[in-house]
N, C-alpha and C positions, 0 to 999 in steps of 0.2 A: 655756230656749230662747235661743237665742245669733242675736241680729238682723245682720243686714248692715249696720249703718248704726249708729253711735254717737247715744247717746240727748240730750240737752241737759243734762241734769245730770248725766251721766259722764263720766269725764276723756275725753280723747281719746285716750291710750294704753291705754283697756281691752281687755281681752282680745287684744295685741298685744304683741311680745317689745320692750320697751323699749331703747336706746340711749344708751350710760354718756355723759352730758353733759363736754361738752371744753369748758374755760374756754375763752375767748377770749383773747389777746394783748396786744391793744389796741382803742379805741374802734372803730365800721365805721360809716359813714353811709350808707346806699342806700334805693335805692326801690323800694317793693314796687306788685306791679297784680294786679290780679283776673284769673285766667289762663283764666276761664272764656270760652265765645266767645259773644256776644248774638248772636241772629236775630230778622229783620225779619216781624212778622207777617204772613200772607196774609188780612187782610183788604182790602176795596177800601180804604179810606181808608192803611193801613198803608202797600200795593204804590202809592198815587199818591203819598204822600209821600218813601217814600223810593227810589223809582223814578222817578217822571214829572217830579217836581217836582224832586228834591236827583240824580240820576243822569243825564250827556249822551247816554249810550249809550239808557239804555232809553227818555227823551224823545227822542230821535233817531227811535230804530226806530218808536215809538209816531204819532210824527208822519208819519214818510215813509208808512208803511201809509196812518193815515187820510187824510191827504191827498192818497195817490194813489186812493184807492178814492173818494174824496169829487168829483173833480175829473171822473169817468167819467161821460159822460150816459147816458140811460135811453131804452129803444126799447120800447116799447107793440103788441102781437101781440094780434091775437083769431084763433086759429088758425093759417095761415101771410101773413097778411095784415096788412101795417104800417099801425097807427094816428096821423098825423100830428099830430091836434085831440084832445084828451079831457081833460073834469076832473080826470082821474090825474096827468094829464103835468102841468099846469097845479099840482097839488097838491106833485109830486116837483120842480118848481122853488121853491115857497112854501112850505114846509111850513107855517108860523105867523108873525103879524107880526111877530115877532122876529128870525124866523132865514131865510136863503136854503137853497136846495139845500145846496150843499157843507158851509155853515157846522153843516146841522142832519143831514149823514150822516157830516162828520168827527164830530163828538161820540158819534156811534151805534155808528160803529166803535170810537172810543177807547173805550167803556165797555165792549165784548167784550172789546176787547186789555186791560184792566185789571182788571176784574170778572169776564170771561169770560160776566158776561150787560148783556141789554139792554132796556130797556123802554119801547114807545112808547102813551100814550096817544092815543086819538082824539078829536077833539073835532065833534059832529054837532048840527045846525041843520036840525029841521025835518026829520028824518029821511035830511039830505043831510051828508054828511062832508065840514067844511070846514077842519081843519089836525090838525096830528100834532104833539105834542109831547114830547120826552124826559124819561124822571126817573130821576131817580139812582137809581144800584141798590144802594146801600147804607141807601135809605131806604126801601125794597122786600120786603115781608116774604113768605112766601108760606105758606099757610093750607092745610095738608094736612085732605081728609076721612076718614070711617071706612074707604073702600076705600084709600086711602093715593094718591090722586092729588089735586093741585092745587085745590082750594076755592073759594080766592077768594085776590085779591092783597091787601094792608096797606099803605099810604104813607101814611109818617107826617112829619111837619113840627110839630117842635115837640110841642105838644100837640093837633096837630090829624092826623084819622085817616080817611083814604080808604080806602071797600073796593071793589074791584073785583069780580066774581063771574069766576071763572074758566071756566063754562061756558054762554055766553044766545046766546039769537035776537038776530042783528046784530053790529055791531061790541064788542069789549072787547077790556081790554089785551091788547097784543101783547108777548110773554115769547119774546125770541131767547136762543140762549144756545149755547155752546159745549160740546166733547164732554168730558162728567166721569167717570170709569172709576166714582167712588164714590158720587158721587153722583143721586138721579131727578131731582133739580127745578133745580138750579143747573150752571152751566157753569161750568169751569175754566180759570184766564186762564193766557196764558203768561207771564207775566213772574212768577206762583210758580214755574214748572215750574226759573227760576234762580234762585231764592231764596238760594242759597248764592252763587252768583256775583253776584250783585246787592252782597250784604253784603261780600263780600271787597273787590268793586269801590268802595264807599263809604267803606270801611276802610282802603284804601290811600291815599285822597284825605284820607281827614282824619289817618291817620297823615303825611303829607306835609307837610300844614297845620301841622300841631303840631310837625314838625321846623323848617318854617321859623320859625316863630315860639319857640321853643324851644331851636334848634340848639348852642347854646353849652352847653346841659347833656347831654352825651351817658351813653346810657346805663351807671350804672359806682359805683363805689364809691371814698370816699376813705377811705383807707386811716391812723389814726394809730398810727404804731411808733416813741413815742421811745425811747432809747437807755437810758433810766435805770427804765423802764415808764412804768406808770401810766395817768389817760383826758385827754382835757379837761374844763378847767373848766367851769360854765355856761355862763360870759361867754365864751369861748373858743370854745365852740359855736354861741352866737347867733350871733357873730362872722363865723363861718365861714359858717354859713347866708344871711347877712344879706347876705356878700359874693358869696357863688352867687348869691343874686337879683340884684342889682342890679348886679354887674359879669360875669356869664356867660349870661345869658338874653335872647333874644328877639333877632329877626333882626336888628338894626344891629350886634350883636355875635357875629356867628356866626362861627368860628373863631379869636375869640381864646383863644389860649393859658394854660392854668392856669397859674400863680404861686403853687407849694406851699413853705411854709416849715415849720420846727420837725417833721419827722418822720413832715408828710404825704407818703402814696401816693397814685399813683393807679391803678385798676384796674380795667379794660375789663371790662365783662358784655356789652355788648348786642351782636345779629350786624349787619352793614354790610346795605344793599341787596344789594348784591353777593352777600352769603351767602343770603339770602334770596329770592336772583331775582326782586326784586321787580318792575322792569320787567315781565320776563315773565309774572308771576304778573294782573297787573295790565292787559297784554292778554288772559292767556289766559282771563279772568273776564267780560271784554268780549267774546271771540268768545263765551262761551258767552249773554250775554244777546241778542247779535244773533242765535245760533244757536236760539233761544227762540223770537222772534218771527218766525223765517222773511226775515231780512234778509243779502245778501251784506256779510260783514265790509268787500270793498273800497268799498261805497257809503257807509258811516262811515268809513273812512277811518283804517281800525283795519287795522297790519301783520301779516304772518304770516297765513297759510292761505288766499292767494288765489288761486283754484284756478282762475278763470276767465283767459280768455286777454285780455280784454280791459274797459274799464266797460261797453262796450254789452251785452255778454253777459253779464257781472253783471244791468246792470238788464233785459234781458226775460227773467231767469231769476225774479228778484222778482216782476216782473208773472205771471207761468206759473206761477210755483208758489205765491203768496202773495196777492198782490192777488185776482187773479181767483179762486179759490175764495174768497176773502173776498163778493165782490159776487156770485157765484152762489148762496151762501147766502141774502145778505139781497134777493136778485132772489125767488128761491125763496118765500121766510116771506114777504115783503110780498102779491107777486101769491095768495097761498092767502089771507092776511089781507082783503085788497082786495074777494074774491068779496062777503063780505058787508057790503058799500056797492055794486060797480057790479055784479055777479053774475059768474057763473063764465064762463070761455074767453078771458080775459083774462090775458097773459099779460107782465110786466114781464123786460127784457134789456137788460147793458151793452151800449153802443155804442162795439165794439171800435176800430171804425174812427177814431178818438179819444184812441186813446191812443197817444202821441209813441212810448211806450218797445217797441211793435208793429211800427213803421213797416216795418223791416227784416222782420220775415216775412211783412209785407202787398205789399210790392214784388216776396218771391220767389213768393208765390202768384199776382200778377197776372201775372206773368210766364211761370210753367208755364200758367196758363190761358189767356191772349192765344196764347199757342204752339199750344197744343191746338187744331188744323186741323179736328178731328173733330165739334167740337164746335160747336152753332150759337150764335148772340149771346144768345138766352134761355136757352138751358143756362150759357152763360157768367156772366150775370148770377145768375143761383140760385145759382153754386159759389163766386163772389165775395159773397154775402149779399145783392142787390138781387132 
């Protein structure tokens, strides 16, 4: 049986038409690299390290989201009737003695946008729920039963192991999580859906790196063809070696010129930027991560494809298409979670009227409506949200 793949102890030309070996000329000094291409795992820990943490673009995006979704207040309904006072409200600005509103629903969203899920613990006194606290979703396991739904949760710390039961009378953890085509229990972050552009974008920044620090050894071969044959010597070679390090390496010395004697060449392999369209290649990796997370390229600051006429209409296309389905989600899960602490008909909503990046379609709403003749001051007030 004849395998696809060569065994470990057969040559590497088996079963393959061999090619008549051509002496070589003279000596060749080059450098060889693994041409394979590494990918970033999509684990959470994988996607914030070399994403949130080593990546501008995708901390960029990761950041504007949550901090604009973070920075939105919350309006409290029990049917069409606004709640001014209530333990909710009171709770959605404190979550825990740690943390503030913003501080403790930026983290909630970054863990969607990185993990694609989210999980809040509740913490209850005396059968009254007095803070909410976040845990990391990589330390979050979830406990399928024999019908193949959700069990119970697992958060582990070291060697220490919390279980949560996934289905009791009252409050328990709150599991948000994003849409996964493959999977029942875990959501899908965007910042894998660019995992390739992630990596290229990483890859270009530390190829860059290593040219600036490096740039005096371009990529290439030196070539030795004396006249009479023959190779170098040992000491001829360390020689040569010893003077690429130390007189062509590292950026104080970046473009000086080789000084080849006795019968060296030299001879280009590597392709320029320029062949490579780097530049471009290096924005076009960065529209796609901003294109991931639902961020207009011009509010990074990232050239090429900006399709909007202006920044304001970049930014209320973010908020319209990105933001605000982000916090009607987590409006949505909280107030259904919340029934069992304050009971049901209670109804949590951003407080549009709040957000800067709005303004302009709030002025042209008041303004068709103040016009509307027809209309009396309490109809007016309803179509305006009061």
């Amino acid at each position: 049986m004849k395998l696809p793949f060569p065994l470990p102890w057969r040559p590497a030309t088996s079963g393959r038409k061999t090619v008549p070996e051509q002496k070589a000329t003279g000596a060749l000094l080059a450098l060889s690299t693994d041409a394979r291409a590494h990918w970033t795992g999509r684990s959470y820990a994988a996607l914030a390290r070399e994403g949130f943490m080593k990546n501008p673009v995708a901390h960029r995006s990761v950041r504007l989201i949550a901090e604009a979704a973070a920075s939105v207040s919350w309006l409290l309904y029990e049917g069409d009737r606004e709640i001014g006072d209530h333990p909710l409200l009171a709770l959605m600005r404190r979550p825990n003695g740690r943390m503030a509103g913003p501080d403790f629903f930026e983290a909630l969203h970054g863990h969607l946008l990185l993990s694609g899920n989210a999980y809040v613990e509740p913490l209850s006194i005396g059968g009254e729920l007095r803070e909410m606290h976040l845990l990391r979703p990589d330390r979050v396991a979830i406990v399928e039963g024999r019908d193949g739904w959700p069990e119970a949760y697992e958060y582990r710390v070291g060697g220490l192991v919390r279980r949560f039961a996934a289905d009791v009378d009252g409050l328990t953890l709150l599991h948000l999580k994003l849409f996964h085509p493959l999977d029942d229990h875990l959501g899908f972050p965007p910042l894998a859906a660019a995992q390739v552009a992630l990596d290229l974008h990483n890859a270009s920044a530390s190829w860059n790196k290593a040219l600036l620090d490096n740039s005096a050894r371009p990529s290439g071969a030196l070539v030795y063809q004396p006249k009479e044959g023959g190779n170098l010597s040992p000491d001829q070679y360390e020689r040569l070696r010893q003077e690429l390090d130390e007189g062509y390496s590292g950026p104080m010395r970046a473009g000086r010129p080789l000084l080849l004697e006795g019968g060296l060449d030299w001879k280009s392999m590597g392709l320029s930027p320029k062949d490579m369209d780097f530049v471009e290649a290096r924005h076009g990796a960065a529209r796609d991560i901003a294109l991931a997370f639902g961020v207009p390229p011009m509010l990074l600051g990232i050239p090429g494809d900006n399709t909007y006429a202006n920044y304001q209409e970049a930014n209320r296309a973010f908020y319209r298409l990105t933001v605000l389905p982000l916090l009607a989600r987590t409006a949505s899960a909280l107030s259904l979670w919340f029934a069992g602490a304050y009971g049901d008909g209670l109804r949590l909503e951003p407080d549009l009227d709040t957000i800067a990046g709005l303004a302009a379609e709030r002025d042209q709403l008041w303004t068709r409506v103040g016009a509307a003749d027809f209309l009396t001051d309490a109809e007016k007030r309803q179509a305006v949200g009061y």
